[in-house]
N, C-alpha and C positions, 0 to 999 in steps of 0.2 A: 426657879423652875419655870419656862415657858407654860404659857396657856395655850389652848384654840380657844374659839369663837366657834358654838355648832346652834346652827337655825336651821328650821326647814323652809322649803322653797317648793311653791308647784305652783298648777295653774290647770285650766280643764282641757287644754293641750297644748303639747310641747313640739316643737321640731326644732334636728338639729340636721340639718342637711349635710347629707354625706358628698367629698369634692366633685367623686368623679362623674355624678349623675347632672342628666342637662333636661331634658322635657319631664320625663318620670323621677319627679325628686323623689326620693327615699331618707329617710329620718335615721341618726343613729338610734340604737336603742338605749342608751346612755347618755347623760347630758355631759361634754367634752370640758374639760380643765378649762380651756378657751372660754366657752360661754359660762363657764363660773367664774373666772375672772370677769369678764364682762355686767354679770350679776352682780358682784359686790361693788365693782367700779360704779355701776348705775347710782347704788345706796349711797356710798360716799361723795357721789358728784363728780367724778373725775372723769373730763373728757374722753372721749375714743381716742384722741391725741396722748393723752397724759396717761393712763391705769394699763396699757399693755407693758409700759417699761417698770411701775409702778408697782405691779402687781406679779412686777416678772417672775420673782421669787420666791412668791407665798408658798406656804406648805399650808396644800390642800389636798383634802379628803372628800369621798362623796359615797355614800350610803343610801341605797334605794329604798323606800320606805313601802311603796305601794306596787302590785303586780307590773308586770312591763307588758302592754296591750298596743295595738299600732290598729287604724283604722284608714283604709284609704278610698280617697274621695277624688272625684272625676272633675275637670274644668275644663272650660275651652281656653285654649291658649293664644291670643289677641295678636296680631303686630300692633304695634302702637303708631303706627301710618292710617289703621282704617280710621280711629276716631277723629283723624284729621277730617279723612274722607265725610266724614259722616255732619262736619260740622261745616262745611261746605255745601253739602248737601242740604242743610237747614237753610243757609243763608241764601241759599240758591242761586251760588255760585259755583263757576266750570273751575275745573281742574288745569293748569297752566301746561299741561304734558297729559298724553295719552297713556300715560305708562301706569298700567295700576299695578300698588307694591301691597295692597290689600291679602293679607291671607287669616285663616283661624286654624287652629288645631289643635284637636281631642286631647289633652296628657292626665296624668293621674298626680298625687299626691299623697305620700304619709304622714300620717300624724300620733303621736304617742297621746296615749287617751288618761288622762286625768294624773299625770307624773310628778309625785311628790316627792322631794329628794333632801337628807340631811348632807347640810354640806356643816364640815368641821373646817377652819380656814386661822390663821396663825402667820401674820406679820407684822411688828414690833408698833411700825409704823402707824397703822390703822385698827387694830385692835379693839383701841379703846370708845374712839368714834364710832367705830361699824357697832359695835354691843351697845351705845349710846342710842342711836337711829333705829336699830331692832328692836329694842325694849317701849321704845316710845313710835314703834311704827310708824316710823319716817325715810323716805329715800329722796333724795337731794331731785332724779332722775326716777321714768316711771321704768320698775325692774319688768323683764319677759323673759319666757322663756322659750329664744329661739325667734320669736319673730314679733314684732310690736303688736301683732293684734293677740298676742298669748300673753296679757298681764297673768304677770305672777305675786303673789301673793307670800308675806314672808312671815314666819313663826317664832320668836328668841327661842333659843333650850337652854342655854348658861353658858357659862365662861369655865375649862375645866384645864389642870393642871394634865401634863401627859410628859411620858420618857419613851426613851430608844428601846424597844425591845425584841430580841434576837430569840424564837421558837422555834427549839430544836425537837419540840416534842408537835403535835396537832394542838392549836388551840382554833378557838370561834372566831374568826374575822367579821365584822361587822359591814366593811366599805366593799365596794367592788376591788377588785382584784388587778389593777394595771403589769401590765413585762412587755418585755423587750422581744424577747426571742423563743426561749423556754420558756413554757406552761408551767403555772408554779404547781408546786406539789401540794394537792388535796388528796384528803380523806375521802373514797366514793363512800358513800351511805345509800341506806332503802328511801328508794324516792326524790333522791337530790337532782334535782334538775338545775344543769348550767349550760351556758352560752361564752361564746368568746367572739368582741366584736373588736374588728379592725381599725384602720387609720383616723383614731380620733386625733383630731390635731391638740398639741399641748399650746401654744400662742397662736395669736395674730397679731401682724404688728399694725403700726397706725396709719396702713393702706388697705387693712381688711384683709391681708394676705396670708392665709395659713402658715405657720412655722412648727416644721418637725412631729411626729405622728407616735403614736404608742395604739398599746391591745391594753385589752381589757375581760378578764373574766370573772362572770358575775352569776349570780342564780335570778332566772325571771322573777321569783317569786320574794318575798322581802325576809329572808332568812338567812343566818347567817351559815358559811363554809371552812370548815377547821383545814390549815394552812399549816404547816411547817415551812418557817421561813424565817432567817438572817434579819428581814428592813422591817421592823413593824413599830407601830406606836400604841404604846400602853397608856390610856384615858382613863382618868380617876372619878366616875361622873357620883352625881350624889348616892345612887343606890348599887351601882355597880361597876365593877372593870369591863371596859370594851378595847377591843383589838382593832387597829385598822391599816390599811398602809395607804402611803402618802403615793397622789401621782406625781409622774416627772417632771422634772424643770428643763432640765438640760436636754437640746435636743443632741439626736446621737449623727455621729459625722454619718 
């Protein structure tokens, strides 16, 4: 019977830059299959070269643990010509050309504020080293989430046997909720509050280059949404069954 591997992962903030923003980055509200391959590549040690083809395949899962909160923060935006300028200006020495390329400008910034997240993760390959390195909290590479100055911080939960299973009735989904096209089918309840967010990318390859996009729906708040649904995986943890569904590998044509 296959296992996953489920640890949590956060850090006291996270971004994950959504593509199409350029001055005013915007964060997803979900951390993207992309930078969780990326996370466990760090642990295991495997290049930004090496764990996009490596990790191409994992069946992973992700579970929000903690509210989804976003705070945005104000900078100025530099060219990197004026520092030139400026150290020129120290040495007090002239400029070769009258042409100043010098400018600054105001943008903003998201950031997801204190985002803890269980990732469940299962392939054959790495398994047993990733459970090795989490137990004894160790990463080959320092993990983040989202941008080096957001270490993140990693938790073991255990190693848990899981199967294929097809809910034809509502059960508790515990992971966020990825599809294609169609909105999966929930149960609405008193007070359930959810979101559906866009073009998370499922890879990058080893140019940094986003590959292929999925949705995602999920509840802001860290509880689970009863799903009737075909793709799911049933987790045998020590005290109880959890439901979750796995995001996509495959990007779609």
């Amino acid at each position: 019977m296959p296992q996953t591997v489920v640890f949590d992962a956060g850090s006291t903030f996270g971004f994950f830059r959504k593509g199409f923003t350029t001055t005013s980055a915007l964060t997803h509200a979900v951390i993207p299959r992309s930078a969780v391959e990326g996370l466990v590549g760090a642990i295991l040690g495997l290049s930004s070269e090496d764990y996009p083809e490596k990790l191409h395949q994992s069946k992973i899962a992700v579970e929000i643990t903690t509210p989804v909160r976003k705070i945005n923060m104000k900078y100025m935006h530099t060219n990197p010509d004026w520092w030139q300028e400026v150290s020129l200006y120290l040495r007090r020495e002239q400029r070769k050309n009258e042409r100043r390329i010098q400018f600054a400008v105001p943008a903003s910034v998201e950031f997801l504020v204190k985002p803890i997240y269980r990732i469940y993760f299962d392939n054959d390959e790495f398994n047993e080293e990733l459970e090795t390195l989490l137990q004894k909290r160790l990463a080959h590479y320092t993990p983040y989430l989202g941008t080096s100055s957001m270490i993140c911080f990693t938790k073991y939960v255990g190693s848990y046997d899981y199967t294929s299973f097809s809910a034809k009735e509502y059960v508790a989904i515990s992971s966020i909720l990825p599809f294609k096209d169609k909105i999966p089918k929930i149960k609405l309840q008193k007070d359930l509050r959810f979101a559906i967010e866009e073009g998370l990318p499922i890879h990058v390859d080893n140019q940094r280059i986003p590959a292929g996009s999925y949705k995602v729906l999920y509840a802001p708040e860290p509880v689970t949404i009863s799903v009737a649904d075909e793709d799911l995986i049933e987790i045998q943890t020590e005290n109880v069954q959890k439901y979750v569904k796995l995001l996509p590998t495959q990007i779609s044509s």
